[in-house]
VOTILUM-606461 format. One record per residue (C-alpha): residue in one letter; x, y, z. Coordinates in steps of 0.05 Angstrom, whole numbers, padded with zeros to 5 digits, always signed. Each point is the difference from the previous one (the first is absolute). Example, Ala and Ser with C-alpha at 12.3 -4.5 7.8 and 13.67 -1.06 7.14 Angstrom:
a+00246-00090+00156;s+00027+00069-00013;
***
This chain:
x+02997+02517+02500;x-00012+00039-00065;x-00047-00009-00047;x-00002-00091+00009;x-00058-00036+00033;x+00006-00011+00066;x+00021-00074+00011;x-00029+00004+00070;x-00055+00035+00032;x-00011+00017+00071;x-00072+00016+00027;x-00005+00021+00063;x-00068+00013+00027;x-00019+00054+00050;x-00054+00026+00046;x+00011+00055+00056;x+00082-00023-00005;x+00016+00070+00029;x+00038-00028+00053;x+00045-00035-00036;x+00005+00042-00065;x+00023+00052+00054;x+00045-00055+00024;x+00033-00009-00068;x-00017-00066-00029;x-00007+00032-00068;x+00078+00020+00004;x+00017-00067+00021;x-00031-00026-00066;x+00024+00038-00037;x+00076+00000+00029;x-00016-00081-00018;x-00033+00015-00070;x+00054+00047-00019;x+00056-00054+00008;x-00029-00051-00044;x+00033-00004-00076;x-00067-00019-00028;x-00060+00052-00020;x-00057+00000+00054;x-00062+00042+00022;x-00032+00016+00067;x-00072+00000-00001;x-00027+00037+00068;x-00076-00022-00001;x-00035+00048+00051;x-00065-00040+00016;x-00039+00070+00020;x+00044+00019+00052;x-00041+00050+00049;x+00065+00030+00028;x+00064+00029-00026;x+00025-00060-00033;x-00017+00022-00076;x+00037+00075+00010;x+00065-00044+00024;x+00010-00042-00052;x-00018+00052-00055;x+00049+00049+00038;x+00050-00065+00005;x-00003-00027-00079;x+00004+00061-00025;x+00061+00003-00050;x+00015-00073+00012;x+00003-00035-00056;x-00038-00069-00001;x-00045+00019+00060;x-00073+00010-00016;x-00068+00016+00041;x-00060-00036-00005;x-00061+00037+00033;x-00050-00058+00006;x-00068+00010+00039;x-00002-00038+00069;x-00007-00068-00016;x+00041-00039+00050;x+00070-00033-00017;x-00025-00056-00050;x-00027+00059-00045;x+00062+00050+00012;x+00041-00056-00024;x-00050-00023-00061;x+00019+00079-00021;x+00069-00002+00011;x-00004-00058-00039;x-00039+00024-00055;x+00056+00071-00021;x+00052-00056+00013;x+00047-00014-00054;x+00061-00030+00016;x+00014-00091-00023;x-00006-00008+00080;x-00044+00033+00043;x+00011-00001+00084;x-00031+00033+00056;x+00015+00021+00062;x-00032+00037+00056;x+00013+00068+00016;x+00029-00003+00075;x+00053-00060-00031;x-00022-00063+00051;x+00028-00025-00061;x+00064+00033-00017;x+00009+00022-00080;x+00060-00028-00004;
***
């Protein structure tokens, strides 16, 4: 990843995703992310998140490279994407929700 843009950007917006933070989404992501020869972020856009949801992604990004943390107040998913969307930076920007219904890859 080094220091290039990212050509793609990932949001992922989340509010009280304990469950399936605890459940790993995040690694599957970033098993996915990891493979891919092109530079890319992960934006994690906590909408105000009233449970454990913030400390598990800060405890999950930390020291991994192209993740990044949003703390957004409780807006609903529109607005946690609209922030996401605003620190993105990569040509192409994606989301995806936190528990996958949508797989990353």
């Amino acid at each position: 990843m080094g220091e290039q843009s990212p050509t793609v950007s990932v949001i992922i917006p989340c509010y009280n995703e304990a469950k399936n933070l605890q459940r790993g989404v995040l690694d599957e992501v970033y098993a996915y992310m990891s493979q891919q020869t092109y530079p890319w972020e992960v934006i994690v856009a906590n909408d105000g998140s009233t449970d454990d949801s913030p400390a598990l992604v800060r405890a999950f990004i930390a020291g991994k490279e192209g993740f990044s943390f949003a703390d957004l107040p409780h807006g609903g998913k529109p607005a946690a994407i609209q922030g996401g969307l605003e620190r993105a930076t990569g040509e192409v920007v994606l989301f995806t929700d936190m528990d996958q219904s949508t797989p990353i890859h």
